[in-house]
N, C-alpha and C positions, 0 to 999 in steps of 0.2 A: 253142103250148107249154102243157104242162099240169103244174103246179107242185103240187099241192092236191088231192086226194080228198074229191069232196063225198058227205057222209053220208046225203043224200038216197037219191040214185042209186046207192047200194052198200048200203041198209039189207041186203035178204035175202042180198048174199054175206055182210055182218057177221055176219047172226044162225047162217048156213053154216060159218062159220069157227067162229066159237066152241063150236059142237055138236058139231064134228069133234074141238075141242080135247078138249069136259070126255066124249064118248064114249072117246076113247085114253087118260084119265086123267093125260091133262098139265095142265092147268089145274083151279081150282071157281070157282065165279063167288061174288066177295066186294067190296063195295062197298067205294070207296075211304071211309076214315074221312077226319071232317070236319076239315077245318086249322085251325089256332090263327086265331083272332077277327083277329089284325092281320094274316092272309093266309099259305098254304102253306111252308112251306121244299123249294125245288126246290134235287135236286143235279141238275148239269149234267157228263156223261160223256162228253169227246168222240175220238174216233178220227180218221184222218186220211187213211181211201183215200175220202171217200166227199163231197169237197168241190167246193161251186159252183166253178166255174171253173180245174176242175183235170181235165186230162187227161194229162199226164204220169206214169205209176206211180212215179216215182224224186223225186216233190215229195213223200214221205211216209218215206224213205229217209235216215235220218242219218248226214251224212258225205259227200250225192251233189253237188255244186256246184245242185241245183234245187230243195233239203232250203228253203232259207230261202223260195222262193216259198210252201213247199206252208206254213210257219209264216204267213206274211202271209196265203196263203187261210184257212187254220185260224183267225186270231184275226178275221177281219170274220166270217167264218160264229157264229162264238161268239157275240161283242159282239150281233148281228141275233136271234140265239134268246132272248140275256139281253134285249133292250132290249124283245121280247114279252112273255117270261115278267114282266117289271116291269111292265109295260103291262096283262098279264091280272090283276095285284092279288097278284103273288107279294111275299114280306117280304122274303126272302133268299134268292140264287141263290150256291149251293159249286158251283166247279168242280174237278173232278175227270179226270187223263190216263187215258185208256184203250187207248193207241195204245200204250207202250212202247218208243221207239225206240231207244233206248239212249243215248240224249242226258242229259250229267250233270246238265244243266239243264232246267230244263221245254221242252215240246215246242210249248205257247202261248209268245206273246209277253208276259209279265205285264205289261212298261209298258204296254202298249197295251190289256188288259182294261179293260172296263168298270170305272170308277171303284166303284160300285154291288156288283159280286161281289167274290169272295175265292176264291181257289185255295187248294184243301185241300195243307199240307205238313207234313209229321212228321219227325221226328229218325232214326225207322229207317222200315225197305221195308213197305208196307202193296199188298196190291191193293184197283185200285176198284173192281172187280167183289166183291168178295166181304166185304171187311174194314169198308165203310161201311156195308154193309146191317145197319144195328140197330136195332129197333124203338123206335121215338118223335126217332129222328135227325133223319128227315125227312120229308115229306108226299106226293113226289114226284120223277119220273126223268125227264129229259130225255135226249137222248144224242143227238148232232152229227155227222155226217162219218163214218157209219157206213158198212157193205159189204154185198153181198146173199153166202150163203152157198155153199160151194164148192159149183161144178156149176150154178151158174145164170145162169153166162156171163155177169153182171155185172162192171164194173169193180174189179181185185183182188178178185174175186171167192174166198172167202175164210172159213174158219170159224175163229177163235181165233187159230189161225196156218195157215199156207201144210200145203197136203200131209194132209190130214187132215176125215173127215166129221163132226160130233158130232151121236148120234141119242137121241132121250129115247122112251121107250116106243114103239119103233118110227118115230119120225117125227124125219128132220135138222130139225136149227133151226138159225139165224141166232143171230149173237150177240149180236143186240139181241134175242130170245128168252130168251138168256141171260139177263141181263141183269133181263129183266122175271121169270123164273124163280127168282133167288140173289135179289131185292127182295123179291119177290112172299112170302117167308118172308117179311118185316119188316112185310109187310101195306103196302108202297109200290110203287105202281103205276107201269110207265110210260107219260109221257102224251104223248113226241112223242118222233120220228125225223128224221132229213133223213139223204139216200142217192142211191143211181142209183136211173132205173126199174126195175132189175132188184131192188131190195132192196122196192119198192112191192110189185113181183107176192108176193116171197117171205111179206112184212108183214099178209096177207091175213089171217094166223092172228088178227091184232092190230088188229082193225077199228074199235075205239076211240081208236085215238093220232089224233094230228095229224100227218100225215106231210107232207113239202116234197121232189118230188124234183128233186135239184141239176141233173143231168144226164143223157143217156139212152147205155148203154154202146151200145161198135161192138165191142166185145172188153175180154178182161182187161186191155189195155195202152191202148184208146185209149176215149175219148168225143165225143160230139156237147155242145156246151157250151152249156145257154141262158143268156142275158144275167143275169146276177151283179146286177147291180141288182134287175132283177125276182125273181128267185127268193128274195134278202134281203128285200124286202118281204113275201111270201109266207111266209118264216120269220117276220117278226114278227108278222103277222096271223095264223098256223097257233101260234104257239107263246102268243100272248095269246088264242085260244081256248082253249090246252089247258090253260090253268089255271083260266080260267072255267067250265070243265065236266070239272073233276075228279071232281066225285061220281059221275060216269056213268061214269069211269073203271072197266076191271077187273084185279083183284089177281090174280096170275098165280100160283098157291098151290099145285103139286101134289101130290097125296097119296101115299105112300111105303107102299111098295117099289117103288122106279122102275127098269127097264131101261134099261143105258147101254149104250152103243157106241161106240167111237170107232174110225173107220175110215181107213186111211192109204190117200188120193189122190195121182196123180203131184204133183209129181216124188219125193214122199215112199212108202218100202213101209215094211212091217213083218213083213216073212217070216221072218226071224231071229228074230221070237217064237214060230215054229213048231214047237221042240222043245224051249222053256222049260220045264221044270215049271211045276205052279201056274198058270201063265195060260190064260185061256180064249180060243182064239185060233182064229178058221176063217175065211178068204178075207182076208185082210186086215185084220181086222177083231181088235179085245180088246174083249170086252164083260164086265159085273158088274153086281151088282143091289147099289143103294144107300140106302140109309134114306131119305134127304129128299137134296134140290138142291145143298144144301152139302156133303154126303158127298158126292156124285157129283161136284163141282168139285174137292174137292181130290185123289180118287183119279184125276183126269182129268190133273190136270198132269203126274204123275212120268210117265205114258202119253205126253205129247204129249214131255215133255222124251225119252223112248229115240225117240219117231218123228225127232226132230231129227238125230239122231244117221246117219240113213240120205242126209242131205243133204250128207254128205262126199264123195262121187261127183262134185257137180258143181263142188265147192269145190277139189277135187283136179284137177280137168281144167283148172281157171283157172291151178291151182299152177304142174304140169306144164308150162304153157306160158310159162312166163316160163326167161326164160336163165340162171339162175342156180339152178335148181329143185333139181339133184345137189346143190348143192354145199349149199343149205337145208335138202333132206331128210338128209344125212349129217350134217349139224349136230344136227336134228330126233332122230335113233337116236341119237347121240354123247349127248346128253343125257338121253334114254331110258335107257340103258346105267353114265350116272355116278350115276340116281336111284336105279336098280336097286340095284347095288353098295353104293351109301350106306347103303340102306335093310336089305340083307343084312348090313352090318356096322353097323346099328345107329345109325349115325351120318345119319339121315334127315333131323334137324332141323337138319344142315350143310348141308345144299343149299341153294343160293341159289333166289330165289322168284324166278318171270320178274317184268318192269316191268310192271306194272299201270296203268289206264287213272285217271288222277283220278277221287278217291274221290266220292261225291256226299254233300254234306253235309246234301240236306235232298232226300224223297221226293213225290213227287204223284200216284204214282196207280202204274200197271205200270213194274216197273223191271229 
């Protein structure tokens, strides 16, 4: 079992990868700045398809009866990265949800955090990908239980969400690339990962992290598991390196005008934006050219949100099969048809609102 990438014996892919990076003009190489006297402020951003001792895809699925193991895997893999990062001489570890599952509650287990961290939480909806990155916040990025990117037959294998490629100046990344990209403005690095093997091959670009890989896929639905003991050890030991050797860390900073792309993979299309006006649209693909990282994230969402919209096919074929489906869908037009009318006579703010799922009264991260 091989848990750890030694630095050694990958120097010249490292120095490969990075030439590849600042040749496509997605990265510049910028020294991580030095951290406050009493030690780094790491935020810790963790996901949830990309956990030791989880081969199951539906432990990461809120709402699946196997949702709470994948919460029990998610908070030992956390607690093993934070009890490094404090180990390698960090001050303070924020954590931060990057999973989003739609859970009103956080997706960790708080009781059960390390006593030492703090989970970031606000009174309205923030993302952590993008809303924490602000310069002098923090020193450093951690990120936990992450995916290798769609197409690289890794477990949940996977780019932002399901159905979809995201390419930055010609080259898909992963979105722990992400990640180190929307940081990489704020001049913070990131300095570990933990994933399948397949997010190691992916991570190649990113030669400097400390990477722990959890377990080695057999597919998007199953894995080969090594022993959860060991590979926690190995996050402590990889993630108390990676604060010790920060300064060699690289800031992932690219320079603008960048080409975006975001391409809809099965089971997701995007051919309905074939005779949009305005959009630039060929094989599947919307691309646009964006000032810096941040423009490109937000003009990325309202994209990924129309691709979601093509996942009605298979959500429809589950409908359809339940025995009451007629009588749901003529409810479903029935109320179509009283919105309409309402709204034709004006009377729009008389319609009743469907019931709504409990409100969440406090945010952590993707919501």
């Amino acid at each position: 079992m091989q848990v750890s990438r030694s630095a050694a014996t990958e120097f010249r892919g490292r120095v490969f990868a990075v030439l590849v990076l600042l040749l496509a003009g997605i990265v510049s190489i910028e020294q991580a700045s030095a951290a406050e006297p009493s030690g780094p402020r790491v935020l810790l951003i963790h996901d949830m398809e990309g956990l030791s001792g989880q081969n199951d895809p539906y432990t990461f699925l809120y709402g699946h009866p196997a949702y709470p193991k994948g919460q029990a895997l998610l908070i030992a893999d956390v607690n093993a990265v934070i009890a490094g990062l404090f180990a390698g001489g960090a001050a303070s570890v924020v954590v931060a949800d990057g999973h989003g599952s739609g859970n009103p509650g956080p997706d960790i287990l708080v009781d059960q955090l390390d006593k030492r961290a703090s989970l970031v939480s606000r009174d309205q909806p923030f993302d952590a990908y993008l809303d924490l990155a602000e310069q002098g916040a923090f020193d450093a990025v951690a990120v936990v239980g992450m995916h290798c990117k769609s197409g690289s037959g890794g477990f949940a294998a996977h780019t932002y969400t399901i159905g979809m490629k995201l390419l930055v100046n010609g080259h898909s990344i992963t979105e722990t690339e992400l990640v180190g990209l929307l940081y990489g403005r704020a001049g913070i690095p990131v300095i570990f990962a933990s994933g399948d093997d397949r997010l190691a091959a992916d991570l190649k670009t990113m030669p400097w992290l400390q990477y722990v890989t959890t377990k080695k896929a057999k597919s998007a639905a199953d894995a080969e598991l090594y022993p959860v003991a060991q590979v926690h050890e190995a996050m402590r030991k990889q993630a108390k390196l990676a604060v010790q050797r920060l300064k060699s860390a690289t800031v992932m900073k690219p320079e603008g005008p960048l080409q975006i792309a975001v391409r809809a993979v099965p089971p997701a299309n995007m051919r309905w934006l074939k005779v949009m006006p305005g959009v630039n649209y060929q094989d599947e693909t919307v691309s646009f050219v964006a000032t810096d990282m941040a423009d490109a994230y937000r003009r990325m969402r309202p994209i990924v949100t129309a691709l979601s919209f093509s996942f009605s096919d298979a959500e429809l074929t589950a409908f359809k099969a339940q025995p009451n489906a007629s009588d749901l869908e003529f409810k479903g037009m029935e109320e179509l048809y009283r919105r309409w009318f309402a709204a034709e006579s004006g009377e729009a703010a008389t319609v009743a609102a469907p019931t709504a799922p409990a409100a969440k009264t406090q945010y952590h991260g993707f919501h």
